[in-house]
C-alpha positions in Angstrom: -14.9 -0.8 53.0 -14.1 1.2 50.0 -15.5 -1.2 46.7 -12.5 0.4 44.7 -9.8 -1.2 47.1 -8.8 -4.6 47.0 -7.8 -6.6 49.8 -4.0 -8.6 48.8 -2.1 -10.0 51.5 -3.1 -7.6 54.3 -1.8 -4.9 51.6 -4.3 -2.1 49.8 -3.7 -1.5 46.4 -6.2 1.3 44.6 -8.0 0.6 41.3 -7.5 4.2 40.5 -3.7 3.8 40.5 -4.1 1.1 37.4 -3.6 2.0 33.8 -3.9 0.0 30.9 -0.6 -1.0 29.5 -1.2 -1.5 25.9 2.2 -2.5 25.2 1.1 -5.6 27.1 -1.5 -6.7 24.8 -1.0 -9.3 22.5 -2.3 -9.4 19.3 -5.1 -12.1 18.1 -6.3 -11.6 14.5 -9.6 -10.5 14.1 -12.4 -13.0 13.1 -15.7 -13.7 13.5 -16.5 -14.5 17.1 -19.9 -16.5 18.1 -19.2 -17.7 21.4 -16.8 -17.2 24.8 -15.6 -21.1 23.9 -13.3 -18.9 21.2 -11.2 -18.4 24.0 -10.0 -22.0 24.0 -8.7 -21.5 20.3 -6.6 -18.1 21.3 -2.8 -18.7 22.7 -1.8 -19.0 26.5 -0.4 -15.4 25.5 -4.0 -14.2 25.0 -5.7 -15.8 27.4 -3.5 -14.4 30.3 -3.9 -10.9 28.4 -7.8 -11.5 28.4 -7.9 -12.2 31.8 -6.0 -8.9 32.7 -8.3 -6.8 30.4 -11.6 -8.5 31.9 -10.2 -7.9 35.3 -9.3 -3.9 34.4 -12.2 -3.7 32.6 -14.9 -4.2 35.6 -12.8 -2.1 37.4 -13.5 0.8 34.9 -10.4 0.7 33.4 -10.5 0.4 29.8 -7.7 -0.3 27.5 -7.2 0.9 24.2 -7.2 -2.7 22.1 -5.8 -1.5 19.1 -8.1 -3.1 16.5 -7.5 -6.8 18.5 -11.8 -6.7 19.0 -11.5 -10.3 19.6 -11.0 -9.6 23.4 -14.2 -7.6 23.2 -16.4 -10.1 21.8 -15.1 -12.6 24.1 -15.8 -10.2 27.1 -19.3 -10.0 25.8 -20.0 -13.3 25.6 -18.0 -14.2 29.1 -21.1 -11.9 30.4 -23.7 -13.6 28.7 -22.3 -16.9 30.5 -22.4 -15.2 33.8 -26.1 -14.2 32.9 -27.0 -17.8 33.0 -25.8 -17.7 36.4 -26.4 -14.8 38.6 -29.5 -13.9 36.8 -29.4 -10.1 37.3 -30.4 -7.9 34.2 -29.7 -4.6 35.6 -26.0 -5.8 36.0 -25.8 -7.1 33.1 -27.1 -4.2 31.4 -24.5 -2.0 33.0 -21.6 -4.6 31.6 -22.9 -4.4 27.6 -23.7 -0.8 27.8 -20.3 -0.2 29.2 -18.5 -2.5 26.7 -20.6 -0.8 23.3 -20.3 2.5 25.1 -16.0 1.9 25.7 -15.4 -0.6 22.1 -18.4 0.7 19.4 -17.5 -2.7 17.4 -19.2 -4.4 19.7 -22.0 -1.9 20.5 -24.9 -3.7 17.7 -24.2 -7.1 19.2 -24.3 -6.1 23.2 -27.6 -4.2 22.3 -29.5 -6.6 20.4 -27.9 -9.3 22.5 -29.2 -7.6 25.6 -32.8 -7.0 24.4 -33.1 -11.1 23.9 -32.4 -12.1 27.2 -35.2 -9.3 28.4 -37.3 -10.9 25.9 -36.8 -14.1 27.7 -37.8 -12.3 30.9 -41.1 -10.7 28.9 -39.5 -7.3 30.4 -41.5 -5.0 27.8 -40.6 -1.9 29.8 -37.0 -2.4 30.0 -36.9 -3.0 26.1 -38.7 -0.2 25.6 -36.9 1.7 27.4 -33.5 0.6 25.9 -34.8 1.2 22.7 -35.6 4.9 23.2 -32.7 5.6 24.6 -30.9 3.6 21.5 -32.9 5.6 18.6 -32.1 8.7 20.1 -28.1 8.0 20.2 -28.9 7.0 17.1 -30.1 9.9 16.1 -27.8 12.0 18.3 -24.8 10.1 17.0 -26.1 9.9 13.1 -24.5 6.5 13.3 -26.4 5.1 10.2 -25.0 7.6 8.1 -21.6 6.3 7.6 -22.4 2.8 6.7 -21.8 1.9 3.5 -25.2 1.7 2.0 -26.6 4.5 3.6 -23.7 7.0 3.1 -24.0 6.1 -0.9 -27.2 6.0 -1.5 -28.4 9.2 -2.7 -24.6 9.7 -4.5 -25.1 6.3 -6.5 -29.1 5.8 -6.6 -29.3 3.2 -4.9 -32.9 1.1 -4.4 -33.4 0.2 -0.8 -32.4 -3.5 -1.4 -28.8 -2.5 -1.9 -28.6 0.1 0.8 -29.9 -3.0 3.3 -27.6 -4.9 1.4 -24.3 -3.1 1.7 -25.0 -2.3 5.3 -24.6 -5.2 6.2 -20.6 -5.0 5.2 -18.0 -4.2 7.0 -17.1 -0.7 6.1 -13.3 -1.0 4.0 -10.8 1.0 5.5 -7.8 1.0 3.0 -6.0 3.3 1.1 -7.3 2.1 -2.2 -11.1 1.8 -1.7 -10.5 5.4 0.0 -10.2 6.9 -2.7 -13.0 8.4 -4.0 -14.0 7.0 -7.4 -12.2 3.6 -6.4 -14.4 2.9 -3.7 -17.4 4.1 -5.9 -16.8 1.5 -8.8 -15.8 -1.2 -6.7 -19.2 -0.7 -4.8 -21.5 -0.2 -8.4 -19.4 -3.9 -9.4 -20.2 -5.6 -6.5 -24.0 -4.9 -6.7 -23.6 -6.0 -10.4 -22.1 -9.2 -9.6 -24.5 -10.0 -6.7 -27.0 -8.9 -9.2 -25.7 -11.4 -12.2 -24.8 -14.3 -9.4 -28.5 -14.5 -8.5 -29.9 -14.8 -12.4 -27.0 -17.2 -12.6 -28.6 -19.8 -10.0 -32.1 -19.1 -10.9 -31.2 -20.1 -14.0 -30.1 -23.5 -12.0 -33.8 -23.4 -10.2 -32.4 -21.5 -6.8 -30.9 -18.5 -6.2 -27.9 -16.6 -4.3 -29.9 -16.6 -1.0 -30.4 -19.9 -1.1 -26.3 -21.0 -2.2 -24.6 -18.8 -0.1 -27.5 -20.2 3.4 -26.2 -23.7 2.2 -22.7 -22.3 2.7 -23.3 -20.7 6.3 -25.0 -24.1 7.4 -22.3 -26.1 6.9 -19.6 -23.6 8.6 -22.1 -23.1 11.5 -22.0 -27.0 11.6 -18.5 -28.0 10.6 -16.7 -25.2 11.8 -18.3 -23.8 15.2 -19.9 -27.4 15.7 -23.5 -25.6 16.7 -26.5 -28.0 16.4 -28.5 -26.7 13.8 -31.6 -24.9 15.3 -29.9 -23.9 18.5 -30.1 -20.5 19.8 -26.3 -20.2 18.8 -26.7 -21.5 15.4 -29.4 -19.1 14.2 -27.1 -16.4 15.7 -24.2 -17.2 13.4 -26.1 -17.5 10.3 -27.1 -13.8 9.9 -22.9 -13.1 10.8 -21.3 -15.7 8.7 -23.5 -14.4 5.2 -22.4 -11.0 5.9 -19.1 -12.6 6.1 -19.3 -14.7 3.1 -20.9 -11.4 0.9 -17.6 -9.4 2.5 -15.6 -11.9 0.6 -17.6 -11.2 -2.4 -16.6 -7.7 -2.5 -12.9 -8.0 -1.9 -13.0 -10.2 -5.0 -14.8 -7.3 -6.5 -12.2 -4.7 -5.3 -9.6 -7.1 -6.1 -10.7 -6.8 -10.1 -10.9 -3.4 -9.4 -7.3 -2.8 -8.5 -5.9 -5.2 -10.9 -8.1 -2.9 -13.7 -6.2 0.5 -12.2 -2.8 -1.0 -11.8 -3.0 -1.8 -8.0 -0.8 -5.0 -7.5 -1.3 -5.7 -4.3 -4.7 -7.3 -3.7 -6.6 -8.4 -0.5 -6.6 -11.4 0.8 -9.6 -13.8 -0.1 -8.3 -16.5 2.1 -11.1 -18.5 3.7 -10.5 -18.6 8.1 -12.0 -22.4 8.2 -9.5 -25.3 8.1 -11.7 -27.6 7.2 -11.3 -29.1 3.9 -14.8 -29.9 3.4 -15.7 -26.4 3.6 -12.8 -24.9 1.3 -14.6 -28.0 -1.6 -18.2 -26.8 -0.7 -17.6 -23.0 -0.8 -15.6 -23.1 -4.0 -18.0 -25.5 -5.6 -21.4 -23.8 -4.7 -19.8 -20.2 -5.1 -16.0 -19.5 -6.0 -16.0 -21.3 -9.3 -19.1 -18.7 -10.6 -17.9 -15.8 -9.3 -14.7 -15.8 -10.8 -16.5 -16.5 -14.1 -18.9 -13.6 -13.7 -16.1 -11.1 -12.7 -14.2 -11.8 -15.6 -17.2 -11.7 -18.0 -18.2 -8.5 -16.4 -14.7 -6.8 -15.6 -15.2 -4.6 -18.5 -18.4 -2.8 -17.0 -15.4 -1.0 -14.7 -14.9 2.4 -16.0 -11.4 4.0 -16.5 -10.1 6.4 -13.5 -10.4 10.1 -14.2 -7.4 12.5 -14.6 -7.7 13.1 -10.3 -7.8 9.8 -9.4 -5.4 8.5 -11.3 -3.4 11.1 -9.6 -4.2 9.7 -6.4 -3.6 6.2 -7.3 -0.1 7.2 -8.6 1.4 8.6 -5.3 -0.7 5.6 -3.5 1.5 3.0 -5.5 5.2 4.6 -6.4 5.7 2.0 -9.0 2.5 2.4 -10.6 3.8 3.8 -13.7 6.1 0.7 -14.9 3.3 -1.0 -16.3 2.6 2.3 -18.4 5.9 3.0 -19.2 6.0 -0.9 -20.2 3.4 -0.2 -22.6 4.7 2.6 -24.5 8.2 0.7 -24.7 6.4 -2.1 -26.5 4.4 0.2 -28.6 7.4 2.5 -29.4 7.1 3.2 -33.5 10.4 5.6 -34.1 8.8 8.8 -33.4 11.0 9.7 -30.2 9.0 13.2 -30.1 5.9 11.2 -29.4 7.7 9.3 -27.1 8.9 11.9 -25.0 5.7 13.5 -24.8 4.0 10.2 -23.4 6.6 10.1 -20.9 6.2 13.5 -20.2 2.6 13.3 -19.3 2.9 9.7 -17.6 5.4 11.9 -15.0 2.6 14.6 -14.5 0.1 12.0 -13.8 2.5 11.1 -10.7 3.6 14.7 -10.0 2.2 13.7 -6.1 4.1 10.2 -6.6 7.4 10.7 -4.6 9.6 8.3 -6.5 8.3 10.4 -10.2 12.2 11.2 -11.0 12.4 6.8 -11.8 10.2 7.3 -14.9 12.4 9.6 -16.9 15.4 7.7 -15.5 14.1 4.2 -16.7 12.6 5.8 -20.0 16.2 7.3 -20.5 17.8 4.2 -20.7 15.3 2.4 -22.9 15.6 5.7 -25.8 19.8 4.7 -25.7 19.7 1.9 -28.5 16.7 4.4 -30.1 17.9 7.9 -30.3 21.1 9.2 -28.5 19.6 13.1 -28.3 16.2 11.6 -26.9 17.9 9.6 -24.0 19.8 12.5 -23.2 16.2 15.1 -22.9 15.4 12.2 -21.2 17.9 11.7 -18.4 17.9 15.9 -18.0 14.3 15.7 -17.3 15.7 12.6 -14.3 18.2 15.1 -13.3 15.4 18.0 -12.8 12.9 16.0 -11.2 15.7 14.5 -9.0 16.4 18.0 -8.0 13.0 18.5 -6.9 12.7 15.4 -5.0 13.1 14.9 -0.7 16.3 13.2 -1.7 19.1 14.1 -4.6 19.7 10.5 -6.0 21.5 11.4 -8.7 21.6 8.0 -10.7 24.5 8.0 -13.0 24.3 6.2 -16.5 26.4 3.2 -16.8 29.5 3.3 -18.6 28.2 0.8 -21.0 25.4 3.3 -22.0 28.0 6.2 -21.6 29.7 4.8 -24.3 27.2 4.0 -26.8 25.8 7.9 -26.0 29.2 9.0 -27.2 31.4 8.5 -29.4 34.0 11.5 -29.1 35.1 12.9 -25.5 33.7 16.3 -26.6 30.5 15.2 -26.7 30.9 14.0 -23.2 32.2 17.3 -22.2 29.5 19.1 -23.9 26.7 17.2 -21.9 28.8 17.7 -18.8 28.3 21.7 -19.4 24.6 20.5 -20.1 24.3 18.8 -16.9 26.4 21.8 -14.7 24.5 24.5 -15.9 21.2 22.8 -14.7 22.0 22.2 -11.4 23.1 25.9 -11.0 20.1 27.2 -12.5 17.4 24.4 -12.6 16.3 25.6 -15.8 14.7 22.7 -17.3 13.6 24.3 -20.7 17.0 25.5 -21.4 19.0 22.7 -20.5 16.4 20.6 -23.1 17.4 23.4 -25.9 21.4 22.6 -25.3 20.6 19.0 -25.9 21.6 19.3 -30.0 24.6 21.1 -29.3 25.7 18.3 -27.6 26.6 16.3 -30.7 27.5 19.3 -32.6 31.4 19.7 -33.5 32.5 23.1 -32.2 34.5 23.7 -35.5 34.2 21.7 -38.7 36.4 19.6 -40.2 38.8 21.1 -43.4 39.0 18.7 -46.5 42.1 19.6 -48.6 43.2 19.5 -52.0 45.3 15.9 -52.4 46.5 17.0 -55.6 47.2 20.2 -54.9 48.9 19.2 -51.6 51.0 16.6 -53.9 52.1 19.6 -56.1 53.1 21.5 -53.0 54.6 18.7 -51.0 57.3 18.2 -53.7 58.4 21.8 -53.5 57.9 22.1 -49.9 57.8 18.8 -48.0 58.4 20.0 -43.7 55.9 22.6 -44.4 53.2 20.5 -46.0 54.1 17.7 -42.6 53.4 20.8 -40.7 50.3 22.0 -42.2 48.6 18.3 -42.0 49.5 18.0 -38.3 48.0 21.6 -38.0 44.4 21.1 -39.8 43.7 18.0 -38.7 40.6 17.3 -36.7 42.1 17.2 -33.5 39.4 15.1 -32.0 39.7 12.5 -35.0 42.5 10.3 -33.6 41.2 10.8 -29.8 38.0 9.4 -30.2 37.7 5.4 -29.5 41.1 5.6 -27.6 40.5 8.7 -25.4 37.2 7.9 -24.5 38.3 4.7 -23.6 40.5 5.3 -21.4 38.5 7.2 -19.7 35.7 4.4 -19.3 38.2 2.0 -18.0 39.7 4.6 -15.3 36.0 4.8 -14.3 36.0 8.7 -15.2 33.2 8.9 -17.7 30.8 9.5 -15.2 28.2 13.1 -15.1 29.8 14.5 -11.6 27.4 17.0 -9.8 28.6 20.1 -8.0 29.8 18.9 -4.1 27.5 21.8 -2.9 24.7 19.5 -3.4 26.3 17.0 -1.6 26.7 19.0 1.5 23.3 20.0 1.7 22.4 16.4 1.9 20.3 15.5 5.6 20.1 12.5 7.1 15.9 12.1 7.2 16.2 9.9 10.3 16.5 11.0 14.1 20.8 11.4 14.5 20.5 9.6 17.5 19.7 6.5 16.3 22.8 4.8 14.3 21.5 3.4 11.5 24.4 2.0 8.9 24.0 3.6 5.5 22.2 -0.3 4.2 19.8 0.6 6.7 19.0 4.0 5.5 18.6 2.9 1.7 15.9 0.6 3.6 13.8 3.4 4.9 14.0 5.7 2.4 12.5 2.3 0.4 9.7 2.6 2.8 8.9 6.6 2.5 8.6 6.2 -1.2 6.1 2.9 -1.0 4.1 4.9 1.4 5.4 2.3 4.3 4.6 -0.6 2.9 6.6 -2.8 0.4 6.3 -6.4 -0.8 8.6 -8.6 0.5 10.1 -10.2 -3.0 10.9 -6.9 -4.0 12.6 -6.2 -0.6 14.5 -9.5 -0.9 15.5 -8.8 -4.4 17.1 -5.5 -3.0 19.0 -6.8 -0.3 19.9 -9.4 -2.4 21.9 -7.0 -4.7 23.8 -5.4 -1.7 24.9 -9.0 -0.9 22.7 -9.6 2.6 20.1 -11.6 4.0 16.4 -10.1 4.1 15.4 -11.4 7.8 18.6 -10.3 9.2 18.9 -6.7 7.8 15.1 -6.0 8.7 15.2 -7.7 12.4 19.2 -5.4 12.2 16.3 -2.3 12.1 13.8 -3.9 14.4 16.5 -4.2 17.2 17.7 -0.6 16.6 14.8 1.2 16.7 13.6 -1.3 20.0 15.1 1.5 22.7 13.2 4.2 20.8 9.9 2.7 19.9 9.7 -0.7 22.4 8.3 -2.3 20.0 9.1 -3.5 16.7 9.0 -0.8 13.5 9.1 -3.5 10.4 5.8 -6.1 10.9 5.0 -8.9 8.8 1.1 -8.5 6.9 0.4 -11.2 4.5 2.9 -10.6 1.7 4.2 -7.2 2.7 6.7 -5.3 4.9 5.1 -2.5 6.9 5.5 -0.2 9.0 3.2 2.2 11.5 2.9 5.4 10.3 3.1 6.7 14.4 6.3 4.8 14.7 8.2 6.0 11.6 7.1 9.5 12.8 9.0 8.7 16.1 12.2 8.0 13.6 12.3 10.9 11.3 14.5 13.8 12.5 12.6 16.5 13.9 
């Protein structure tokens, strides 16, 4: 009989005919994973889903896991059980080389896991032949290079302690330590801070090794319950350090991103419920690390002028705390102030949201200097204009009103405003700015005594001359204007051209309600990730609930994506950048 057929109820059904179905699997958050018992701590959701992707997987089939390794390690593991029993090296050889071969997570682990139970067997030709065949993919593969000691080590001289040191780590994938001279400083500040933890508890007559082998004992113990000195407890140890020195250095990049601006941090969150081990940890380690990062936070250097470029269209709202700063630290020089803001916006010329800058820093020059608000809010306008999306934020009418006092002045900026969007000529739109407040014709002061003299000889025609030379605008100023702020008619209005070349980002198929839309956009300009206070501080102006507008998005976009586009991640909203593709108008 064919080994690829299986036998069901007198019916054959062909391996070959399966496929994974990866909409199927069910996600289990990643953690470290020591044993197959893990399996008894996942969900009855993940345990049938295990038991399909073991059952696919010897049939060759191997599904794409997306980042849920758990189910990997588990499989590896499961195999190592069935070793125990059938005894058969050759097959188990051709399970682990087909699982690091088909899930390269796991590939370190099956291989040195493999070459112990031939060292159990005193098969010196199998391991030697395994570990030929391993140094020369290896070598073929270059796999060394891109771990995170090795790849650095010529760029940051590095001695060959902290090259064995930092590989070791998981390698950070995240937008922030991607960058360049981000991931660069927060690597040179970890090393420091393992570097000034050590003197720290030599000082105390020990060291870091020692503290942090304390640590792993007691979560190898407490946590995984493994009797110390049993094959599975020495395994863990070497794992859980790593572990432990990975949580070192997202504190590290945690200072680091608080230094450039970056609010949202990592999470430090320990995985083990056990109170006893939270006390211990904190006690033997957390309480002097957070002492020596502060102390040596200052060793961090400043971004340069490209990275801060990077940083600025990684986080849209970047800028606020810098803006913030030169609002506090204003002194009455307006020019200066406009220059700041000026170059704070071309530090963010690749941050999509850039127009917000000018707009906020507009409002804030209103109570300082009319004519500066007004450069201001033109420089909005032209960045607006160059944006994905034509906002157009209008000034409120309280600030409308303290801009101008006469309705030619409103006028005047209206011209202003109309000419731009024509043209788009930002420099000449900031030279009309002192116009603005300039009377077109200048009041006439007459001669009262001479008017007197007059006025007795010729009283109509003196009436008439007075009603004639009067500054029209004088008596229309407070009352006309308003009038016009209480009609809600003291607003800039923008040609309706624009407004008809406005498009809809989002596939036309899809329905969303204009709420809805606002929500996405939210989401392209915070590069598909937002915080959920600020998202619940939003809908909370627009008079809605947060859960039910975003699961209102979830259930829209089901038939298009089938699955849901707006996930849940620690203290964020995001979304997958595949699946907001699938939304956007093509």
């Amino acid at each position: 009989m064919d080994n690829s057929i299986i036998d069901v109820a007198g019916e054959s059904f062909s391996l070959s005919n399966l496929s994974s179905n990866n909409s199927a699997i069910h996600y289990w958050a990643n953690k470290p994973v020591y044993s197959y018992s893990e399996i008894k701590s996942a969900t009855n959701a993940q345990r049938v889903y295990y038991k399909t992707f073991k059952f696919n997987f010897l049939g060759g089939l191997y599904a794409d896991l997306q980042g849920n390794d758990n189910y990997a390690f588990v499989l590896l593991y499961d195999f190592l059980n069935e070793y125990q029993d059938h005894r058969n090296p050759m097959r188990l050889e051709k399970q682990l080389r087909d699982l690091g071969n088909n899930y390269a997570v796991t590939r370190t682990y099956c291989l040195s896991s493999l070459i112990k139970k031939l060292e159990e067997r005193d098969d010196r030709n199998a391991i030697e032949r395994i570990r030929k065949e391993e140094n020369y993919y290896v070598g073929q593969n270059n796999s060394d290079y891109w771990k995170l000691g090795t790849k650095n080590k010529t760029k940051l001289n590095l001695s060959n302690n902290d090259v064995d040191l930092l590989n070791k780590l998981w390698n950070p994938n995240n937008n922030f330590f991607n960058i360049e001279f981000c991931g660069l400083e927060i690597i040179k500040f970890y090393l420091y801070v393992i570097k000034k933890l050590d003197e720290k508890y030599q000082k105390e007559s020990s060291s870091l090794n020692i503290e942090l082998t304390k640590i792993a004992d007691i979560i190898a113990q407490k946590h995984y319950r493994y009797r110390k000195g049993s094959e599975n407890y020495n395994y863990s140890l070497q794992t859980i350090l790593n572990d432990i020195n990975f949580n070192i250095f997202k504190y590290c990049e945690n200072i680091v991103r608080e230094n450039y601006g970056q609010k949202r941090k990592l999470s430090t969150e320990l995985q083990y419920a056990s109170a006893y081990i939270k006390e211990e940890y904190d006690d033997k380690l957390i309480l002097r690390l957070k002492k020596i990062l502060e102390i040596y936070r200052p060793t961090i250097l400043d971004p340069d002028e490209i990275t801060d470029l990077e940083l600025n269209a990684l986080n849209s709202t970047r800028w606020k705390t810098k803006l913030d700063e030169l609002s506090i630290n204003y002194k009455n020089d307006s020019k200066k102030f406009i220059e700041d803001v000026v170059n704070l916006g071309h530090s963010n010329k690749n941050n999509p949201a850039v127009e917000n800058i000018f707009f906020e820093a507009a409002k804030f020059m209103v109570n300082q200097d009319n004519e500066a608000a007004l450069s201001l809010y033109i420089y909005y306008l032209y960045y607006d204009l160059k944006s994905a999306k034509f906002d157009n934020k209008p000034l409120n009418k309280t600030i409308l009103k303290s801009l101008f006092k006469k309705s030619e002045q409103l006028v005047n900026f209206q011209d202003v405003v109309d000419k731009l969007i024509k043209d788009q000529n930002l420099q000449e739109a900031l030279k009309s700015i002192p116009l603005v407040y300039t009377p077109k014709r200048k009041k006439i002061q007459l001669d009262r005594n001479a008017i007197q003299e007059v006025h007795e000889k010729h009283s109509g025609t003196v009436e008439l001359l007075n009603e004639y030379l009067k500054d029209d605008n004088e008596e229309e100023t407070d009352d006309f204007l308003s009038a016009i702020v209480d009609n809600e008619k003291l607003v800039l209005t923008i040609p309706s051209a624009l407004e008809t070349n406005k498009i809809s980002s989002f596939d036309d198929s899809i329905k969303f309600s204009n709420i809805q839309l606002e929500i996405l956009d939210i989401f392209l300009n915070e590069n598909l990730s937002i915080l959920q206070t600020d998202l619940e501080i939003f809908v909370k102006s627009k008079g809605m609930f947060r859960n039910q507008l975003v699961e209102s998005i979830n259930e829209i976009c089901y038939d298009t994506l089938d699955d849901i586009l707006i996930e849940e991640e620690d203290e964020l909203y995001t979304i997958n950048e595949n699946y907001f593709n699938r939304i956007l108008a093509i």
